[in-house]
C-alpha positions as CSV (number, residue, x, y, z in Angstrom):
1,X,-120.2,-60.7,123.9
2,X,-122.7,-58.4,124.5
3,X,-122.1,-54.5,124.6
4,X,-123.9,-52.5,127.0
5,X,-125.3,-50.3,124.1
6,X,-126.9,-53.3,122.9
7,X,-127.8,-54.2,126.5
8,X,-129.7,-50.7,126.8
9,X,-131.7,-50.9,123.4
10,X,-133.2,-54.3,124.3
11,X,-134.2,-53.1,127.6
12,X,-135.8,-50.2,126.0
13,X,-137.4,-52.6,123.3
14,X,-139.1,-54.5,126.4
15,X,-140.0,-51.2,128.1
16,X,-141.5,-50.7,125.1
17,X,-143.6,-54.0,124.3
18,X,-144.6,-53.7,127.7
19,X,-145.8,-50.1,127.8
20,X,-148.1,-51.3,124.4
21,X,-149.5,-54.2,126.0
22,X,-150.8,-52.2,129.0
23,X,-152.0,-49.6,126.4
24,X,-154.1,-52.2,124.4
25,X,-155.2,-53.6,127.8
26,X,-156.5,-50.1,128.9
27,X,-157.9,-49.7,125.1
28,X,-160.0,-52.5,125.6
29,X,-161.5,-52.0,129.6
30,X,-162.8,-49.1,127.8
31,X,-164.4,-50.9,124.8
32,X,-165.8,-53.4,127.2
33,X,-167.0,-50.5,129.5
34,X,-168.4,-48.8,126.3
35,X,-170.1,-51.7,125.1
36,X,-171.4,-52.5,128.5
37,X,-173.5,-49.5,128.8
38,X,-177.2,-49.6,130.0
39,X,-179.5,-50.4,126.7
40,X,-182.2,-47.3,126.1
41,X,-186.1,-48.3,125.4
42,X,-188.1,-46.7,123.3
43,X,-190.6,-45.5,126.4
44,X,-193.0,-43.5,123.8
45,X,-193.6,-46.7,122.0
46,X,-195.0,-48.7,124.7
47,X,-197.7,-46.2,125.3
48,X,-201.4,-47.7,125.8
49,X,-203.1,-46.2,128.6
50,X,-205.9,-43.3,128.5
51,X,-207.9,-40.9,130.2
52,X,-211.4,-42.2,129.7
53,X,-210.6,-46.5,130.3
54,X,-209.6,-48.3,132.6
55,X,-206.3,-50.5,132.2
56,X,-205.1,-53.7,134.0
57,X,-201.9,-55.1,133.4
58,X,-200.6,-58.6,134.7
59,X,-196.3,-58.7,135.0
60,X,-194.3,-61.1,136.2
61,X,-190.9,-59.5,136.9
62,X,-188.9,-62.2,138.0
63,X,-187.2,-62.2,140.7
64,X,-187.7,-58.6,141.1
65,X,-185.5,-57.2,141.2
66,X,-183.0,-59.3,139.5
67,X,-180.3,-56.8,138.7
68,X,-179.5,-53.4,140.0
69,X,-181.2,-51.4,137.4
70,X,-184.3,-53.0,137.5
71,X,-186.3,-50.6,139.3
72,X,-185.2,-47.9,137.4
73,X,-186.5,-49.8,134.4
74,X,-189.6,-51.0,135.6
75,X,-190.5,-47.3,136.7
76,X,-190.3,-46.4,133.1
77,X,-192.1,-48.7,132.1
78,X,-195.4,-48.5,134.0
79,X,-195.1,-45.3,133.7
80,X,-194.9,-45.3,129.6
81,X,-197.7,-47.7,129.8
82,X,-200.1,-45.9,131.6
83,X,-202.1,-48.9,133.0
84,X,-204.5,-47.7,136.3
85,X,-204.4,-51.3,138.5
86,X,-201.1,-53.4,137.7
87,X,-200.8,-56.5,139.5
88,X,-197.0,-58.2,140.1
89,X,-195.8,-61.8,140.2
90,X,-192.4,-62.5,142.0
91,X,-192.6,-59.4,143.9
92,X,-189.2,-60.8,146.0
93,X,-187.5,-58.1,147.3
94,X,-189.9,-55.5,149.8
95,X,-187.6,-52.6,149.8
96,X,-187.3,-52.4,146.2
97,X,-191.0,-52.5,146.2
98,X,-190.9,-49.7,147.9
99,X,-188.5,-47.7,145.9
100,X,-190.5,-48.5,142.7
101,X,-193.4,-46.7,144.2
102,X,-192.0,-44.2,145.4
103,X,-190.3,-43.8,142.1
104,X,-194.2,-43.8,140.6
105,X,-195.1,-41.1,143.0
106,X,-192.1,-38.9,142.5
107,X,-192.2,-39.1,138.9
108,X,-196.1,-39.0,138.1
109,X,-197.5,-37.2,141.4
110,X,-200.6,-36.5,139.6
111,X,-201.8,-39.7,140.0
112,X,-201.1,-40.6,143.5
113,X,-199.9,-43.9,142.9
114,X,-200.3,-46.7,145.7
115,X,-199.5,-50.3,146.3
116,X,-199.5,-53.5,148.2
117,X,-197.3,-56.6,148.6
118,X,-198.0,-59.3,149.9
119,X,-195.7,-61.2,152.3
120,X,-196.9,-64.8,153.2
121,X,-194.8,-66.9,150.2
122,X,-192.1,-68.6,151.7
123,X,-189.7,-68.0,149.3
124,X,-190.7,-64.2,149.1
125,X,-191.9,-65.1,145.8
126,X,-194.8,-62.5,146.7
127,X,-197.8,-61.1,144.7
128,X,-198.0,-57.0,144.4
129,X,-200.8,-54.5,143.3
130,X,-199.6,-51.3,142.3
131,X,-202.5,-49.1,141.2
132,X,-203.5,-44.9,140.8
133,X,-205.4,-44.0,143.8
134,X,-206.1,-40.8,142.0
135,X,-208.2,-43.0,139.2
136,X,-209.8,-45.8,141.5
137,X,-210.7,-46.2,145.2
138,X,-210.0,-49.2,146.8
139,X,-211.8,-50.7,149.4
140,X,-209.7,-53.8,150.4
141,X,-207.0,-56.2,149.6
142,X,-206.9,-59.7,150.9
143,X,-205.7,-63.0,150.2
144,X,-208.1,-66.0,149.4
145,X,-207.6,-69.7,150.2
146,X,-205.3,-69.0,152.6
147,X,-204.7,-71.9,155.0
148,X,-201.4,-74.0,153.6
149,X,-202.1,-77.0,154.7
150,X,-205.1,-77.2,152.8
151,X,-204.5,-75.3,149.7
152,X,-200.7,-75.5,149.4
153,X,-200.8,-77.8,146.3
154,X,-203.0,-75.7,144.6
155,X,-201.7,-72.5,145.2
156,X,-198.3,-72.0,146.3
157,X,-199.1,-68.3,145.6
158,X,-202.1,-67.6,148.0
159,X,-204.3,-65.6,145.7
160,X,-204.4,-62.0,145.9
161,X,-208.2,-59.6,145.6
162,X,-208.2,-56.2,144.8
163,X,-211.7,-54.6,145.7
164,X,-212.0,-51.2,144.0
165,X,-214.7,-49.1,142.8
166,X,-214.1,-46.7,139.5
167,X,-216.5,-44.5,136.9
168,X,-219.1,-45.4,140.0
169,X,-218.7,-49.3,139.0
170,X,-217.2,-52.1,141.6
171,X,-214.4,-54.4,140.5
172,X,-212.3,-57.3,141.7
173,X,-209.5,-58.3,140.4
174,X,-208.0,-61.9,141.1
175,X,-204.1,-61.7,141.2
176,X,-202.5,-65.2,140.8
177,X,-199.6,-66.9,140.2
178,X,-200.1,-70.5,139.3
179,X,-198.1,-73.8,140.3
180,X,-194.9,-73.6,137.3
181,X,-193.3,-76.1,135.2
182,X,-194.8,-79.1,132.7
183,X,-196.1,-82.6,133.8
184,X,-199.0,-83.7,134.5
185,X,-199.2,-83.4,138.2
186,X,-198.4,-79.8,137.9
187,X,-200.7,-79.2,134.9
188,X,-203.4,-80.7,137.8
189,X,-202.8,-78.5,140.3
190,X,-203.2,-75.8,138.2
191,X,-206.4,-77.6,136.8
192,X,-208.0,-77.6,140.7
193,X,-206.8,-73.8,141.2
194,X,-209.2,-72.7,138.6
195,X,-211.8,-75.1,140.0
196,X,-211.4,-73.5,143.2
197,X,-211.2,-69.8,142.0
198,X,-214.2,-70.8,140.1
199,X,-216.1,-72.3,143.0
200,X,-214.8,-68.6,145.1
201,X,-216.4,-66.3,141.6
202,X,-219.7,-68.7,141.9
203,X,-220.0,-68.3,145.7
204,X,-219.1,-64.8,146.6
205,X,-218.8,-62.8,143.5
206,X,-221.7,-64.0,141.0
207,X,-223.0,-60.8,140.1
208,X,-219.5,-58.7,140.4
209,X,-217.6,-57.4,137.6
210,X,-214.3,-59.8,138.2
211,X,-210.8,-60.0,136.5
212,X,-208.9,-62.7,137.5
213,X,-205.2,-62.4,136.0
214,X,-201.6,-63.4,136.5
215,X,-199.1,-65.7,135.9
216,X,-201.3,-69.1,135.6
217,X,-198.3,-70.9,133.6
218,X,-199.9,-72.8,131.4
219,X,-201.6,-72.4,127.6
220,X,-205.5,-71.5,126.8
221,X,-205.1,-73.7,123.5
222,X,-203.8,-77.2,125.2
223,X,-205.9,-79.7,124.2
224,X,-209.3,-80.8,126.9
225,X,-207.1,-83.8,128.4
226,X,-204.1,-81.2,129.3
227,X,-205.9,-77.9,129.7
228,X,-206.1,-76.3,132.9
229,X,-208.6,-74.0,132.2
230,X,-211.3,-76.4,131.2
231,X,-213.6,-75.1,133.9
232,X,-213.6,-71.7,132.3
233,X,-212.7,-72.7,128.7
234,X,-216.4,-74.2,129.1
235,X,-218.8,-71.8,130.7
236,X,-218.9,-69.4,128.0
237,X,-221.6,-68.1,129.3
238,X,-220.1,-67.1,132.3
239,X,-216.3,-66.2,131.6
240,X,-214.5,-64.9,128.8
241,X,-210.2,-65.0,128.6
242,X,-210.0,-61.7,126.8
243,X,-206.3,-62.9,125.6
244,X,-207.5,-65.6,123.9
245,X,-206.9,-64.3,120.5
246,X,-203.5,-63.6,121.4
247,X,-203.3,-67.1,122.7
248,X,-204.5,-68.9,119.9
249,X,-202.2,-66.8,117.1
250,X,-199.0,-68.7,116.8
251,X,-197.8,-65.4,115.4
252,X,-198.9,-62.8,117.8
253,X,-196.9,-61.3,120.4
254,X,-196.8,-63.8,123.2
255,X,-195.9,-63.3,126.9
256,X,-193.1,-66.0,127.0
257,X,-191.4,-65.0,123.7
258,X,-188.2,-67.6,124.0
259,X,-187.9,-69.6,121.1
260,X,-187.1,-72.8,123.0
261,X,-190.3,-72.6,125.5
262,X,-192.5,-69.9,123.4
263,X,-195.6,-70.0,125.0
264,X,-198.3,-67.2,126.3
265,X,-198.6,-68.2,129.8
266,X,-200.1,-64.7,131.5
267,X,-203.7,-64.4,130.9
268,X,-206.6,-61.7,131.8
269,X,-210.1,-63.5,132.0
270,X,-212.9,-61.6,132.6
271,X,-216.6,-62.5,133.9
272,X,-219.8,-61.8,132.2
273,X,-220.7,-58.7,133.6
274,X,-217.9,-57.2,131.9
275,X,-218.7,-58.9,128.3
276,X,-220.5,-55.4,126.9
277,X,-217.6,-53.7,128.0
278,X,-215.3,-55.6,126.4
279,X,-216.7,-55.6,123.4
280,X,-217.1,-51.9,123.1
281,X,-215.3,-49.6,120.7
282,X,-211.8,-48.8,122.0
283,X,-211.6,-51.8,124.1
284,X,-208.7,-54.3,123.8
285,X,-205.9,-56.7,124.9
286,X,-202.1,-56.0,124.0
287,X,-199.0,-58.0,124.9
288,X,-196.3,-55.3,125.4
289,X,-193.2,-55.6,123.6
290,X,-190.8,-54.2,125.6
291,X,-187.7,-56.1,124.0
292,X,-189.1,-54.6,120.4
293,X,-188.1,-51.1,121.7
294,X,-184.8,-51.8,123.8
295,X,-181.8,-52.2,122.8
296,X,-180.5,-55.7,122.8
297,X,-183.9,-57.3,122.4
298,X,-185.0,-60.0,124.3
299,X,-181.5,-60.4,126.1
300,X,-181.3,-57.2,127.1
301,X,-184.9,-57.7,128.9
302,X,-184.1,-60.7,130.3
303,X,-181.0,-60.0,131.8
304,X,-181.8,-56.3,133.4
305,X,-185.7,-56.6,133.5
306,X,-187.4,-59.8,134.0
307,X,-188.3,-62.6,131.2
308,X,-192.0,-62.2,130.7
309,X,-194.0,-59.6,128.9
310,X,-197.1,-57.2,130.3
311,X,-200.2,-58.3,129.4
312,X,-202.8,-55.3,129.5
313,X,-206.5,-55.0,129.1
314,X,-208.1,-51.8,128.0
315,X,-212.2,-51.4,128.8
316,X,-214.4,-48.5,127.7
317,X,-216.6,-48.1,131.0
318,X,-218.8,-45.3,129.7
C-alpha cells in the first residue's frame, strides 16, 4: 500500500525531472542560437583597390541572393575591396540588386555608385555591372549576340558590354557567363562562344582597350583537344588572360576552391592595347579570399554568400 506522503514525494520527484528537462532544453535553444550567430570577416584584409588604378572585378554570387544576409555581406565586401567596374554573374533577384546599390551609395556616397542588370535570362540567371560613376563615365550598356534562336547554345547568358571612358582612355569590358558543367558538348559550346566573342573583338573593337571577364566555366590549362579558349590561348599577339598565372599554379588561390571540383573557372583576359599597362609597376591580378578572413571558412561563404571567389585586375593607366 502506498501512503499518500509517498504519493506526494514522487509527484514532486516528476515535477522535478520535468522542470530539468525543460531547463536543459531551454540551455541548449540558446547554445544553438549562440552558436548560430552571423560569422564576422575580416573587411580590412580584403583591401586591394586605390586612388590612381583602375580595378575590375568578375563575381559570381550565386543565386544572389541566396540567403537573407547576403546583401549585407556582399555590401561589405565590394566596398572593402574597392574595385571601380565590378561585373555580376547570377544576378537573380532585381530588388535585392537594388538594395545592394543602394547600400553602396548610402555607405560610400563619395563615389556615386551606379549599376545595371540585365533582365533577358529566362531563369533570371542575369548578368549585372555595378561600377563608381564618380571614377568612370559610361557611355552605354548593351547586350551582344542577342537573338536566342541563333545564339542560345552558345550563350545562354547573352553577353553583357560596358562602354566607359576613364583617365581620358576608352574601355569595354565583356561580361559573360559561360554554358556550365563538364562534357564535351558543353566544353564546345563554350569553345564557339569564344570564337564568336572573338570574331565581335576582331570586327568592332580591333583597336579598343577590351576586358572580357566572367564566369566562362572552364580551365585556361586543359589540354588543346579540351580547351575552350584555344582561340585566345593562341593569338598571343592579340590577347593576354591576365589570370593565367593564377591558373596555371596548382597552389594559388583559385576561384572554385572546393576540394572535390577545385578548379579556377572566372577569368579576366585582356587585349593588346592594354599589354603596357599590364605590365607596369603596381599592376596585378588577385583572387580574393574571402573565406580566409570569415569565420567558418569556405562553409560559412558558401552558405550565406555565394560559392565562387572575386577575381580582380589592378592596371596602372598613367
Amino acid at each position: 500500500m502506498i501512503r499518500p506522503a509517498e504519493r506526494c514525494d514522487e509527484k514532486m520527484e516528476n515535477n522535478m525531472k520535468k522542470l530539468m528537462v525543460s531547463f536543459i532544453f531551454i540551455l541548449l535553444s540558446f547554445s544553438f542560437l549562440f552558436s548560430d550567430e552571423l560569422p564576422k570577416i575580416e573587411y580590412e584584409k580584403l583591401s586591394f583597390g586605390e586612388e590612381n588604378t583602375l580595378e575590375v572585378m568578375t563575381w559570381n554570387i550565386q543565386n544572389f541572393p541566396k540567403s537573407k544576409f547576403t546583401v549585407d555581406y556582399t555590401t561589405g565586401i565590394i566596398l572593402a575591396v574597392d574595385a571601380d567596374v565590378i561585373g555580376l554573374q547570377e544576378i537573380q533577384s532585381d530588388s535585392a540588386f537594388v538594395v545592394l546599390l543602394k547600400n553602396l551609395q548610402a555607405q560610400d556616397p563619395e563615389n556615386k555608385w551606379n549599376g545595371f542588370r540585365a533582365k533577358t535570362n529566362e531563369w533570371k540567371m542575369n548578368l549585372a555591372y555595378l561600377y563608381k560613376s564618380g571614377m568612370i563615365n559610361v557611355d552605354s550598356i548593351y547586350q551582344i549576340y542577342p537573338d536566342d534562336e541563333i545564339y542560345h547554345q552558345p550563350f545562354p547568358r547573352k553577353p553583357l558590354v560596358l562602354e566607359f571612358t576613364c583617365f581620358d582612355q576608352k574601355f569595354f569590358i565583356i561580361n559573360n557567363h559561360l554554358k556550365a558543367m563538364p562534357g564535351e558538348q558543353n566544353m564546345v559550346r563554350r569553345r564557339v562562344a569564344c570564337k564568336l566573342l572573338d570574331e565581335y573583338i576582331d570586327n568592332f573593337l580591333p583597336e579598343e582597350n577590351v576586358i572580357l571577364l566572367g564566369d566562362l566555366n572552364d580551365q585556361l590549362t586543359d589540354p588543346e583537344e579540351e580547351n575552350a579558349f584555344t582561340v585566345f590561348l593562341e593569338d598571343k599577339q592579340n590577347y593576354y588572360f591576365a589570370d593565367w598565372k593564377v591558373a596555371a599554379d596548382s597552389t594559388a588561390n583559385w576561384s572554385y576552391p572546393y576540394w572535390k571540383y577545385r578548379s579556377h573557372l572566372d577569368h579576366i583576359l585582356i587585349s593588346n592595347e592594354l599589354f603596357d599597362e599590364f605590365e607596369k609597376k603596381g599592376s596585378e591580378i588577385k583572387t580574393i579570399t574571402i573565406d580566409k578572413f570569415m569565420e567558418g571558412g569556405e562553409d560559412a561563404r558558401y552558405k550565406y554568400i555565394t560559392d565562387h571567389r572575386p577575381v580582380v585586375l589592378k592596371l596602372v593607366l598613367e
